[in-house]
VEXLUMRO-443657 format. One record per residue: x negated, y, z of N, C-alpha, C, O in turn. Coordinates in steps of 0.001 Angstrom, whole numbers, plus 500000, padded with zeros to 6 digits. Layout:
N
XYZXYZXYZXYZ...
***
This chain:
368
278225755113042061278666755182040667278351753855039976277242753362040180279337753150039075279098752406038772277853752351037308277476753363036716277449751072037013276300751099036320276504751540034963275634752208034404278257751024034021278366751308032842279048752982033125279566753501032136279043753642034195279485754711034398278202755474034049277903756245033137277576754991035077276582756012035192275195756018033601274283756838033494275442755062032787274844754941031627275516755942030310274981756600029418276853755700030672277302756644029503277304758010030157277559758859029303277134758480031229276723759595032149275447760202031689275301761248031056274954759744031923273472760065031374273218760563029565272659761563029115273826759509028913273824759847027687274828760914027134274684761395026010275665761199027820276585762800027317275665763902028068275284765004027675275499763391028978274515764793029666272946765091028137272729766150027548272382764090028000271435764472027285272186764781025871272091765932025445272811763975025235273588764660024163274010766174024027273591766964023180274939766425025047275298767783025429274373768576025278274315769406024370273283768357026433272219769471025897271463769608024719270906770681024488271389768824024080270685768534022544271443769079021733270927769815020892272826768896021735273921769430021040273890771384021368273803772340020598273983771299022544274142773161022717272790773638022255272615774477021371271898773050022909270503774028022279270619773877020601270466774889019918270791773070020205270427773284018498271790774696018365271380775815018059273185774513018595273825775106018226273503776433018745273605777242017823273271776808019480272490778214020683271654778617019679272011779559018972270532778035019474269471778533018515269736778754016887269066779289016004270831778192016905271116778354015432271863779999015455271460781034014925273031779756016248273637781093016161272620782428016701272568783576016259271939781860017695271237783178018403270304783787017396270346785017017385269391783175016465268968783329014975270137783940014044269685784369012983270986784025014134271786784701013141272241786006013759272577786941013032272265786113015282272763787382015650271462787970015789271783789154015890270604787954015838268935788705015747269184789479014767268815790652014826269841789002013691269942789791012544270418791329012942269835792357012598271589791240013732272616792433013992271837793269014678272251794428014674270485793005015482269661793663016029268220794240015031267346794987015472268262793724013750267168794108013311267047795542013145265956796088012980268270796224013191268278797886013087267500798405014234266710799318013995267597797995015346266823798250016212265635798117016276264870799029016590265285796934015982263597797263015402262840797871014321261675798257014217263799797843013584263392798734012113263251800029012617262145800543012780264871800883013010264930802098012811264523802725014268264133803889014356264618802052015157264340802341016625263153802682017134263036803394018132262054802124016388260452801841016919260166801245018304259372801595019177261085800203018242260619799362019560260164798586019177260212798160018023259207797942020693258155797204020261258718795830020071259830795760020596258369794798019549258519793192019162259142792619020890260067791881021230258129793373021631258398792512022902259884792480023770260534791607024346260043794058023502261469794756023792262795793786022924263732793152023410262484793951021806263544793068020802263722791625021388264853791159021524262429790813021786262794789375022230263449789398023535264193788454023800263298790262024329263667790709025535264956791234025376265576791057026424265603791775024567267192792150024225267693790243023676268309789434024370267323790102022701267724788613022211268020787711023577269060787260024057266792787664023933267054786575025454268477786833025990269317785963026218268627788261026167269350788592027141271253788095026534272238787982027263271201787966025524272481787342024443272635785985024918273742785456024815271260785095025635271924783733025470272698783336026643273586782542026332272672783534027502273862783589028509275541783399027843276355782508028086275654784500027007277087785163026424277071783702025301278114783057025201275940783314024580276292782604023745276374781144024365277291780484023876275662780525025281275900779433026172277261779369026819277444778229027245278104780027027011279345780288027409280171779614026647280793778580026891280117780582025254280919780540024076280547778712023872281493778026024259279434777957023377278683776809022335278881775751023269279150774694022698278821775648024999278948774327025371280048773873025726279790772937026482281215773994025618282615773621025645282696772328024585283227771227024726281762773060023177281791772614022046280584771529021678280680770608020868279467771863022453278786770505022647278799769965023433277861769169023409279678769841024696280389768700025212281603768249024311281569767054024602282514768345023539282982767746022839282587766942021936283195765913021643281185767449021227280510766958020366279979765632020876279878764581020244279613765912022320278562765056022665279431763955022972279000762803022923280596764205023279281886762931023828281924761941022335281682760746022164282325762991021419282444761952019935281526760935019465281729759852018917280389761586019836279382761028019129278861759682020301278313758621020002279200760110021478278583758811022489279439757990022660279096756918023158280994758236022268282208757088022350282120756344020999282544755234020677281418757318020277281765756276018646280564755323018402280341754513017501279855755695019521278174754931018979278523753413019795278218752301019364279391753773021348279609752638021890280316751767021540280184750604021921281598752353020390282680751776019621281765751073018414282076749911018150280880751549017802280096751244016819279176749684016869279140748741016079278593749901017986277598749016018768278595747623019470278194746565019954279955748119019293281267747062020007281173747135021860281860746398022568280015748347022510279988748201023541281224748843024437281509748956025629281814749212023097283278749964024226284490749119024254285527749339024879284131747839023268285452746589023044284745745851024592285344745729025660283397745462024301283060744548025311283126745065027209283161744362028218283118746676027018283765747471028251285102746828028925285271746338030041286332747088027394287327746460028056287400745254027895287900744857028947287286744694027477286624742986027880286610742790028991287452742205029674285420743374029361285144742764031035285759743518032219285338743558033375287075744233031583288327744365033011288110746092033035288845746526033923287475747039032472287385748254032462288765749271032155289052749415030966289481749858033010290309750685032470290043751935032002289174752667032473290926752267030882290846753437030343290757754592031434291157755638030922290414754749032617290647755441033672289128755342033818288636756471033786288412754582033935287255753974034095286334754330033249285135754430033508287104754630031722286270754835030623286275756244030489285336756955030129287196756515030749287554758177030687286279758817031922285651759860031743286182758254032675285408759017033885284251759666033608284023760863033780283059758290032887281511759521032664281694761084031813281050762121031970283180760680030588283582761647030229284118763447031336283840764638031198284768762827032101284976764086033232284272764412034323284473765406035020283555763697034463282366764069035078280923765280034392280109766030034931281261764879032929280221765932032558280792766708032445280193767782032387282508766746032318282754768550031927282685768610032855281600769169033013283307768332034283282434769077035702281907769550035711281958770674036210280930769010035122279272769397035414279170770522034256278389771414034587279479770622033587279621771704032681280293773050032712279990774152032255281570772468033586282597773900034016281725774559035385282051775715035654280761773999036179280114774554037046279202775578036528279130776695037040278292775100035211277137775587034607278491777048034024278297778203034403279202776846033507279908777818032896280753779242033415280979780343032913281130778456034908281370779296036107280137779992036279280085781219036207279072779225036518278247780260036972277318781520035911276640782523036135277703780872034887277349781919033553278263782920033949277840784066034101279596782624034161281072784028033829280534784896034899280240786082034750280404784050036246280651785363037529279151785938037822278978786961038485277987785107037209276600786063037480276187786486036131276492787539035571275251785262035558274600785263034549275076786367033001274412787015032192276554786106033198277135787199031895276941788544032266276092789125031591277582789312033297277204790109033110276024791035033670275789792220033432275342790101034507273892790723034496273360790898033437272950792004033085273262789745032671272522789342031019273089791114030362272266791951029993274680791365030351275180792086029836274962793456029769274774794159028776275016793792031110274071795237031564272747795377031183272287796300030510272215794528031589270663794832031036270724795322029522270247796350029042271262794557029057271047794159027497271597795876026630271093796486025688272981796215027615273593797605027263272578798924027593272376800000027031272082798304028729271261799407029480269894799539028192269253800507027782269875798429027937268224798334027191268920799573025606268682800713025207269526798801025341270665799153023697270568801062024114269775801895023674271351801178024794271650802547024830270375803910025140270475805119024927269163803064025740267792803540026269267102803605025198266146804379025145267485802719024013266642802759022453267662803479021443267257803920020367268536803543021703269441804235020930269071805453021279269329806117020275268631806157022070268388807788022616267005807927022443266545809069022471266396807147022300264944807364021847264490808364020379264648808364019158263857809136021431264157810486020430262771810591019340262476811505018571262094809334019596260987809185018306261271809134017418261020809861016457262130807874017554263162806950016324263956807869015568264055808058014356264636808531016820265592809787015515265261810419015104266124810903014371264016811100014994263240811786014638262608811687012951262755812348011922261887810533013339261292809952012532262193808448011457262246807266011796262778809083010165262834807920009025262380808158007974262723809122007290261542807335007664260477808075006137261362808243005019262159807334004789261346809256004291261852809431003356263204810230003463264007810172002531263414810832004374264889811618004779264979812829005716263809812849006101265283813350006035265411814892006135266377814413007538267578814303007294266051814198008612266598813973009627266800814925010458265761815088011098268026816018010951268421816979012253268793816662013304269782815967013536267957817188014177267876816891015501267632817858016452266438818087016644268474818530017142268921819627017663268293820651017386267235820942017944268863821375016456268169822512015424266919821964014828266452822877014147266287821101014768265129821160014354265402819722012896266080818699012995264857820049012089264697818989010990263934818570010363263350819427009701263518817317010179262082816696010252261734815966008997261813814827009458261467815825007979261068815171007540259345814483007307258395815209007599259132813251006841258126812500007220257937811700006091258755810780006070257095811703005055257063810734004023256809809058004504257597808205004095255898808762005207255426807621005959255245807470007056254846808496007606255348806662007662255283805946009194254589804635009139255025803710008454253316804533009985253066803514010553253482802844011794253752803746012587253702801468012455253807801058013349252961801614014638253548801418015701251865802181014730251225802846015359251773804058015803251652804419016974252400804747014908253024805779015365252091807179014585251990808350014952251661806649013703250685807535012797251824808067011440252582807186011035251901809096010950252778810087010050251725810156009155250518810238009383252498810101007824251766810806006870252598811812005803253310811185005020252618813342005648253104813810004871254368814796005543255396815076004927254108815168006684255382815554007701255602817374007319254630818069007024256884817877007387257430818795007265258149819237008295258983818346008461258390820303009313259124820524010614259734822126010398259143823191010218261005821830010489261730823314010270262526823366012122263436822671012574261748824429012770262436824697014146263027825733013709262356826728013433264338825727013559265728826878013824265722827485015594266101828583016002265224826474016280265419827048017996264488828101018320264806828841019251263639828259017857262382829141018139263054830450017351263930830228016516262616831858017637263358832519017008261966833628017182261774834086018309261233833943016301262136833871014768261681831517014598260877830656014955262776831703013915262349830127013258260756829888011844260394830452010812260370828906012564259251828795011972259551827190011045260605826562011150258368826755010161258142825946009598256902825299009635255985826118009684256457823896009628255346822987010142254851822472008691255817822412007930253763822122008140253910821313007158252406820613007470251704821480007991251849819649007363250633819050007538250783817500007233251772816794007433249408817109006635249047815983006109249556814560006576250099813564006099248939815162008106249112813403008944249596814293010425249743815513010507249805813138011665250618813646012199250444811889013428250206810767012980250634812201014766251205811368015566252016811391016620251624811833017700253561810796016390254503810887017198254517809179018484254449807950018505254661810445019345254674809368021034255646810047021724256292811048021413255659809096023078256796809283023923255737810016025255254598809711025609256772811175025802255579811428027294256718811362028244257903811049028134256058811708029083256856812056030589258810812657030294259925812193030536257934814578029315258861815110029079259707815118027869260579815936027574259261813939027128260037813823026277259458813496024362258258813696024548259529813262023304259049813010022608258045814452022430258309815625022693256212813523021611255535814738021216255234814582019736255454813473019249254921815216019223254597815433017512252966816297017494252702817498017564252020814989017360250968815797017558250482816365015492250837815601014595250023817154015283249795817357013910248709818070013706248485819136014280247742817372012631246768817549012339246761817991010489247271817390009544245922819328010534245292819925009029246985819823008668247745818912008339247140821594008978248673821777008177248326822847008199247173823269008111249535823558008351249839824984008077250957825206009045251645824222009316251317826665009758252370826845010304252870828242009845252229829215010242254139828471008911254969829586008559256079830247008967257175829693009048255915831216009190256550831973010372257447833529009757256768834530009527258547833548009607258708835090009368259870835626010133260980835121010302259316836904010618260042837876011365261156838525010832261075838689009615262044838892011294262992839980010511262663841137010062263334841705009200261427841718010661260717842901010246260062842586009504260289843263008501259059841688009286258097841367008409258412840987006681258830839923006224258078842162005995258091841811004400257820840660003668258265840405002549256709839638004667256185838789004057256327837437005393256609837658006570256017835959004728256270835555006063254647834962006411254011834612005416254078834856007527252889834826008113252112833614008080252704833081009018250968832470007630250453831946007609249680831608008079248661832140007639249331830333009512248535830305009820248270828719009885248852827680010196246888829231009343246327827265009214245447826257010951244846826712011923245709825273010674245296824860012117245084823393011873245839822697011194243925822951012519243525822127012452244650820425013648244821819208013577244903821190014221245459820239015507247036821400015765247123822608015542247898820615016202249330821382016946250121820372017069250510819457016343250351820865018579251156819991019019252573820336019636252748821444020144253587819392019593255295820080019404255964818981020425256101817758020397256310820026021335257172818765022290258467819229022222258801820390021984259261818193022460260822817897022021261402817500023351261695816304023337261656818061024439262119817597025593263443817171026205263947817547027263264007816087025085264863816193024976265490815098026254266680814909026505264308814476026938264828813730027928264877814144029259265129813433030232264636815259029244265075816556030464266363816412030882266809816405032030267108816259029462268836816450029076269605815586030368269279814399030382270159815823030989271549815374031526271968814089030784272952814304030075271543812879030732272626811871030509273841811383031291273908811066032479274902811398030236276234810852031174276047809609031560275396808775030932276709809404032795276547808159033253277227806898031979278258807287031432276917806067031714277817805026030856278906804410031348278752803835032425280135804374030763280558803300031450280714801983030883280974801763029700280464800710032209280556799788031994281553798979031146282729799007031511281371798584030547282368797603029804282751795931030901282161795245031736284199795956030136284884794876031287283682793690031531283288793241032607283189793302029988282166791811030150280581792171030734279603791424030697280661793514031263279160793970032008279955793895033246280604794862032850280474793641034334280925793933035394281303792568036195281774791549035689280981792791037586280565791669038533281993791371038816282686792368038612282676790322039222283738789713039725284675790920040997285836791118041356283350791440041287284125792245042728284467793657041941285464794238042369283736794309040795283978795553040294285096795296039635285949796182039698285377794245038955286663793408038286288000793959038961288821794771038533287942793207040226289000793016041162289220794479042121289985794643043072288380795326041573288372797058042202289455797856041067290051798867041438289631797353039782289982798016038625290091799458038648289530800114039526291002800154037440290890801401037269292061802143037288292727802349036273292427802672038707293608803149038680293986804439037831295030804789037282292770804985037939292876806705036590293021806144035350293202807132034637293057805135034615292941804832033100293939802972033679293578801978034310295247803407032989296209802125033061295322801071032234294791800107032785295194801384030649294738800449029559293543800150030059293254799020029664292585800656030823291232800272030904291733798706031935291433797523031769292441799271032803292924798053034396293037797084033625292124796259033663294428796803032466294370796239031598292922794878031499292719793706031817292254795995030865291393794943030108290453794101031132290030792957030967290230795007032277289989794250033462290417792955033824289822791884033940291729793349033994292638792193034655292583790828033309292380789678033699292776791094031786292684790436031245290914789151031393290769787928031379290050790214031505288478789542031889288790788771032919288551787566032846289458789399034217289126788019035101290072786845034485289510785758034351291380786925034110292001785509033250290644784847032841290303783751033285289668785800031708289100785012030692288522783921031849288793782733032022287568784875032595286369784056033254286377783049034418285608782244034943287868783586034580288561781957035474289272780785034515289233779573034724289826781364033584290518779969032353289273779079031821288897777940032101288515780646030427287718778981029619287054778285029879286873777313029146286374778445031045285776777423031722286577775621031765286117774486031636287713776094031972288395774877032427288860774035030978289479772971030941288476774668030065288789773686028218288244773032028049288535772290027111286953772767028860285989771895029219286721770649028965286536769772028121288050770843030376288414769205030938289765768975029273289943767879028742290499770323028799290972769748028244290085769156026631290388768066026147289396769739026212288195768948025026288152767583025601289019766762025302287231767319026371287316765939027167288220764901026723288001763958025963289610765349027526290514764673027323291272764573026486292040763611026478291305765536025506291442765432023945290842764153023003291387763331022268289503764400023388288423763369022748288982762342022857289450761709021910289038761900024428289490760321024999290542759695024221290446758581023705291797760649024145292827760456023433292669759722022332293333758743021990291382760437021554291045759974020074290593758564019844290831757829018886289592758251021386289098756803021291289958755593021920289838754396021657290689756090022650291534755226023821292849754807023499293471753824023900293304756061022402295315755086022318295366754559020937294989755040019869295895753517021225296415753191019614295217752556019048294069752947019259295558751529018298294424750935017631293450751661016522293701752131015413292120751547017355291586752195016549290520751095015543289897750102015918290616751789014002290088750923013176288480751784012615288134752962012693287881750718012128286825752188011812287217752989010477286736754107010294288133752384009504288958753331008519288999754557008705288517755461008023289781754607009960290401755808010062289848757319011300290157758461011641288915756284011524287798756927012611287430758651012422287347759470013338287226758925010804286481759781010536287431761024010540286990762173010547288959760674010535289942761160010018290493761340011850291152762329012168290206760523012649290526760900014209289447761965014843289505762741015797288666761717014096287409762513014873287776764504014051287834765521014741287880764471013128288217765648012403289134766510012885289040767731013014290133765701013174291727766214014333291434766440015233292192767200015836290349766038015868290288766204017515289525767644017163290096768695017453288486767651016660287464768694016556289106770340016355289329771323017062289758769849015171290509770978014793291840771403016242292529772394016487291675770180016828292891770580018081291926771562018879292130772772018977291059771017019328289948771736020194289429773243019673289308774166020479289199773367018559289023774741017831290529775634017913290557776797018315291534775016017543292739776042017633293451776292018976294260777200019163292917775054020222292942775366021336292141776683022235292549777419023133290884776578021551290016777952021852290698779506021321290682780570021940291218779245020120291165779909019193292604780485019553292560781696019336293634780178019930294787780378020709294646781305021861294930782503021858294081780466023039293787780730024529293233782426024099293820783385024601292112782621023175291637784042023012292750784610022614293232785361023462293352784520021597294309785152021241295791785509022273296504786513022275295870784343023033297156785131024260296632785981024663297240787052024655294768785921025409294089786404026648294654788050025835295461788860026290293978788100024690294051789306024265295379790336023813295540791555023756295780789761023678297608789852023629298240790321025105299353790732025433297165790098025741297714790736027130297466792220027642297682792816028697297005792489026617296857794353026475298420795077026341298860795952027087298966794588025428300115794893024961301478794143025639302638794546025545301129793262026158302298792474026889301392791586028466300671790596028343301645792151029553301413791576030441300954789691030931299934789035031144302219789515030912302394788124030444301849787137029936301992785963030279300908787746028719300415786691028197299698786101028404299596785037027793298890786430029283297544785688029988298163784332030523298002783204030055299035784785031802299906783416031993300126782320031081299784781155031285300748782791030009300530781871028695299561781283028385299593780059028256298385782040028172296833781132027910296902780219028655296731779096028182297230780402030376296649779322031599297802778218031578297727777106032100298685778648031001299926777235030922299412776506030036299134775339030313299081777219028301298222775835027608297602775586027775297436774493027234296553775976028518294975774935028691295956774344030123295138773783030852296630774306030433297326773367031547297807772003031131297490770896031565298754772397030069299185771774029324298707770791028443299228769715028151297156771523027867296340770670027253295325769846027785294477769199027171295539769960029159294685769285030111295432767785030704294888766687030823297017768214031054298010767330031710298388766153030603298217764955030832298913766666029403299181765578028186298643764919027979299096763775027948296898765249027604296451764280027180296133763177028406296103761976028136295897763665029777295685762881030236296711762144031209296345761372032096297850762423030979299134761577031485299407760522030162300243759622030077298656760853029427298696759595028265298186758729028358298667757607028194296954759015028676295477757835029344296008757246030458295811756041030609296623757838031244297123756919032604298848756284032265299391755881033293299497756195031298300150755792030363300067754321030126300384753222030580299292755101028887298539753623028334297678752586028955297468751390028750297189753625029924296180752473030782297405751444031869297288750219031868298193751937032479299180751313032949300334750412031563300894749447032083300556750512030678300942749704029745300248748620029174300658747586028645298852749160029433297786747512028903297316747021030395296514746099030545297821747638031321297757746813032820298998745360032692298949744130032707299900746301032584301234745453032532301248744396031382301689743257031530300914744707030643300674743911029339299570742516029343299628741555028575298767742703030237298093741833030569298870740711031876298893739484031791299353741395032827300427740646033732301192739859032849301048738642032734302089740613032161302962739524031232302557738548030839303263737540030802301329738566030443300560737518029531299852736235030592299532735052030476299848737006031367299597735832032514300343734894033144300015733889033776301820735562032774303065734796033527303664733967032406304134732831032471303561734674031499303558733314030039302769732046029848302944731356028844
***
């Protein structure tokens, strides 16, 4: 590799990553948010929540480095344009072919990292993350228990003035309709946990009221300690099914012959996870476009760099929109893979264009 190759090589690679992690951490901080219900209303622990979050950055590294390799192209072609080290490049005999290269070399190196996010990393990350979601969503503490509300939960209805993080109650009320005759709970304090068989409600200094259909009056008995199990994880869970972006390349390519629309969305996933990978090369060569044809002045720099960013966004922003369009019309996927074809071939039959026009252009000038 040559030396001014392998220098601007180096510096998109570290750019790139500087660029995706800030953008990764910025967004992955904003989708925490969409999870705070889960820690609020769920009663999972802190550790569980960072352990769901993690499991998002895969899906969001997918989505953010397409976009900080673009970033990282702008900013390392304009610093060399800036510094005059990209005039003094072609100066000393460099073709736009030449210049273009450390550039396609990192989306390489990028469409590999991105491949291997689509066909492992996504939807392992993905399952877990569903598996975790749906295991706290059934957590029958949580539903149980929201202070201040009158919560039903299979015949039984609970209310709870306070909750500590501990799992300590204060002020709890329990109406069992399942018990027959149906009784009523009422006591001071109270601690709800998870066991073997299922959530327990231990309760301390209450009362338990009870009346029979025979009985004139209904029956009172006070108790220091009682304890109430809820076995509700005995229950039969249905199996889940997987969603297209939880599923391995080979479950993909098995699809679903009992459900047409589900095959569908299948067949649309593998398009995704074989195409965006490859916007990589057209961003790239988008960029190049911006620094390489046509005289560039620094005037108008700020105003080339803005266009490129908005081609590259409505290029993404497209490609999703055929992929998905292919629910309803077959076809369209094909469409997605012709423009990122398209947006890959143009720009760079331009670069080898122009680079052959300032070849020739220099011959002339020699024979003059």
């Amino acid at each position: 590799m040559f030396l001014s190759t392998r220098y601007v090589f180096r510096s998109l690679v570290i750019t790139t990553f500087f660029v995706a992690c800030v953008l990764v951490a910025a967004v992955w901080m904003t989708q925490s948010l969409r999870l705070v219900d889960i820690l609020v209303n769920h009663g999972v622990t802190l550790a569980t929540f960072l352990s769901m979050m993690l499991l998002l950055i895969p899906d969001l590294v997918g989505v953010i480095l397409p976009f900080a390799l673009v970033i990282a192209v702008l900013f390392v072609y304009s610093r060399l344009y800036s510094d005059s080290e990209l005039i003094a490049l072609r100066a000393a005999g460099l073709s736009d072919k030449r210049l273009t290269l450390p550039s396609v070399l990192c989306a390489l190196l990028v469409t590999i990292v991105l491949y291997s996010i689509n066909f492992y990393f996504l939807p392992a990350s993905f399952q877990k993350f569903k598996d975790m979601e749906s295991q706290v969503r059934r957590n029958v503490s949580a539903a149980l228990v929201k202070p201040g509300e009158f919560i039903t939960f299979e015949g039984m209805t609970v209310y709870v003035r306070s909750k500590e993080r501990s799992g300590k109650l204060q002020g709890i009320m329990i109406y069992d309709a399942k018990h027959n005759p149906a009784f009523t709970l009422v006591a001071k304090e109270g601690l709800l946990s998870e066991t073997e068989n299922g959530a327990r409600i231990v309760l301390h200094d209450g009362i338990r009221q009870e009346r029979s259909a025979e009985a004139t009056s209904p029956s009172l008995v006070a108790f220091d300690k009682y304890a109430l199990d809820i076995e509700s994880q005995n229950q039969t869970v249905a199996p889940r099914r997987r969603k297209p972006y939880e599923r391995f390349l080979s479950e993909l390519l098995e699809g679903d012959p009992g459900d047409p629309r589900f095959a569908k969305k299948l067949r649309i996933e593998i398009h995704q996870r074989f195409l965006m990978p490859l916007t990589s090369f057209a961003f790239v060569l988008i960029a190049m476009v911006t620094f390489l044809l046509g005289d560039y002045s620094r005037r108008g720099r700020s105003k080339r760099l803005s266009v490129c960013i908005l081609v590259c966004a409505l290029l993404e922003i497209g490609t999703f929109l055929l992929l998905n369009l292919g629910e309803k019309l077959e076809w369209m996927p094909y469409v997605a893979e012709l423009l990122v074809f398209i947006a890959i071939i143009v720009p760079g039959y331009a670069l080898l264009k122009n680079d052959a026009a300032r070849i020739d252009g220099l011959e002339h000038g020699d024979n003059r």
